[in-house]
N, C-alpha and C positions, 0 to 999 in steps of 0.2 A: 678115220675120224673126220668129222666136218668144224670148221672153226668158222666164221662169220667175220664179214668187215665191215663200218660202215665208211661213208665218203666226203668229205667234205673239201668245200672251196671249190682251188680249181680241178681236183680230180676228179669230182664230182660231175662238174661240170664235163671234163675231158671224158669220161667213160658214159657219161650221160644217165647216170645210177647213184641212186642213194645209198645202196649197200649191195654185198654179194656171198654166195657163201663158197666155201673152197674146200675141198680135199684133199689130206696129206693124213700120211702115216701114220701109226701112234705111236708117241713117243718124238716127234717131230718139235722142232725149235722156232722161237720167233725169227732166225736165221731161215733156217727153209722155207719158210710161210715167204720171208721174204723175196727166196730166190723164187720160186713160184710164182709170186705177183709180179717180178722183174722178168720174167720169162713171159707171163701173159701179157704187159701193158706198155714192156719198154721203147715201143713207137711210141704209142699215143698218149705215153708221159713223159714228152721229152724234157728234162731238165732236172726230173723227182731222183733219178737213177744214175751213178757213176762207175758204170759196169753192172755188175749185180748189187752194189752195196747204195744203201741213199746217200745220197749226198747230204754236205753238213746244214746245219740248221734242222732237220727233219726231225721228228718224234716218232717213237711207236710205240703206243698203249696195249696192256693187255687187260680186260674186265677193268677198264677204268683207269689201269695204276702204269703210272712210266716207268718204263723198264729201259735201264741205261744201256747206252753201245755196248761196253763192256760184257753186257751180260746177252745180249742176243741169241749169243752161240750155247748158251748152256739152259738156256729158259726155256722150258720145256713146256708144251701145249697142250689140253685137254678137249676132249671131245663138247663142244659148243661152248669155248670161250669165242668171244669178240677182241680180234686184234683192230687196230684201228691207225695209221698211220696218217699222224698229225703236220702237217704243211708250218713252213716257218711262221712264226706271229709278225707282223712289222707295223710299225706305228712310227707315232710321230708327231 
């Protein structure tokens, strides 16, 4: 199945793309999309990644809706959703 990302900030910046689309299995989890994109990006995002897992502060959306840590492993993905992995907000 193909799932779709878009990019923002500095990943955006770092991979030099607005979005991309990606292939994984059906039945595949916002967990494996993850290891996937830690397997493709984990040079040239250094800091997003601690091991294969994000590091804290990070978000990842699916169609819109935050999907908590907790549930990564069991949230299951559908053929052209957009997962979207959200960089920490900081202000001030």
């Amino acid at each position: 199945m193909k799932v779709y990302t878009k990019y923002y900030a500095f990943i955006r910046e770092r991979l030099g793309r607005s979005d991309e689309e990606f292939e994984l299995e059906e039945g595949s989890t916002v967990a494996d999309f993850l290891k996937l994109f830690s397997e493709r990006y984990a040079g040239k995002l250094m800091g997003l990644f601690d091991g294969p897992v994000l590091r804290k502060g990070f978000a990842v959306a699916v169609n819109g809706e935050n999907v908590d840590l907790a549930n990564w492993k069991n949230t299951r993905l559908k053929d052209g959703d957009v997962v979207v992995v959200l960089p920490p907000i900081a202000g001030g």
